[in-house]
C-alpha angles and dihedrals in degrees: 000000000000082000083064092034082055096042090044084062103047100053092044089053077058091047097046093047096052092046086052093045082054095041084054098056100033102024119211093318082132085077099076080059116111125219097256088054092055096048096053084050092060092043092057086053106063094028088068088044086059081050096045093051089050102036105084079192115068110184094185119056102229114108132198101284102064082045096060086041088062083047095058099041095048085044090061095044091052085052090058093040090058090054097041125019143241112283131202091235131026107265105175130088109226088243085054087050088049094048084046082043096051095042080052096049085046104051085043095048099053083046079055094044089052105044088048087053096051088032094051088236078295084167085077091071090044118094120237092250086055086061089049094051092049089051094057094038086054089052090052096057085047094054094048092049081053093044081048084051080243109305127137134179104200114356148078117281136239098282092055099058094046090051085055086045092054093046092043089055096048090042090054087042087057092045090044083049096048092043 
């Protein structure tokens, strides 16, 4: 497990310094985005990834990989977002979003720590398109708890799939770095 624990922190140091580079040259303007907006950004995502894993033909040159990185990255704003709101105006420093960033990789990687411990790292044995399937299967769900206005009867809530969402994009970027 400390290999994962290893791998897990080294795609999300990618994934932070491409959300500071952003956040650099954009600022926080994500923050006027509302959850639902969020959501269908991530769903984009990893609907053009499933395309991407059936289309022999690719007519723009992005792969996977920079694909799960967004993922990842709107998964943690909507993360923030959850916690703390759209805004009319952007109101974070990029150094206050990556402290928010940080506090959001930390409470999912201890999720991901826990459920690879009761689940035996079973996600080694998974392809990559599984992990795809289970991410959109996971927005769906989103988008039907927002459609719900967030109630649920039963099951988990929104953070928590995005938490999954987040694990199951870093797990397919280890397997596409180890291909």
């Amino acid at each position: 497990m400390s290999n994962t624990s290893e791998q897990y922190d080294l795609i999300i140091q990618s994934c932070r310094e491409l959300f500071y580079k952003k956040g650099k040259d954009y600022g926080t303007a994500w923050r006027i985005l509302r959850l639902p907006s969020l959501t269908d950004q991530v769903f984009i995502k990893a609907q053009r990834i499933r395309s991407l894993q059936e289309n022999a033909v690719r007519k723009v040159d992005e792969g996977e990989q920079s694909e799960f990185m967004g993922i990842i990255n709107y998964s943690l704003m909507a993360l923030i977002q959850l916690e703390k709101g759209a805004v009319e105006q952007p109101d974070l420093s990029i150094d206050e979003a990556l402290e928010l960033y940080d506090e959001k990789v930390a409470v999912t990687k201890k999720l991901m720590e826990d459920k690879n411990h009761d689940y035996g790292e079973a996600w080694r044995e998974m392809r990559v398109s599984s992990l795809t399937d289970l991410i959109l299967q996971k927005l769906l769900r989103v988008k039907q708890i927002e459609d719900n206005e967030g109630e649920t009867l039963v099951s988990e809530g929104i953070d928590a799939n995005y938490q999954d969402i987040i694990n199951y994009s870093v797990f397919a970027l280890i397997h596409l770095s180890e291909a």
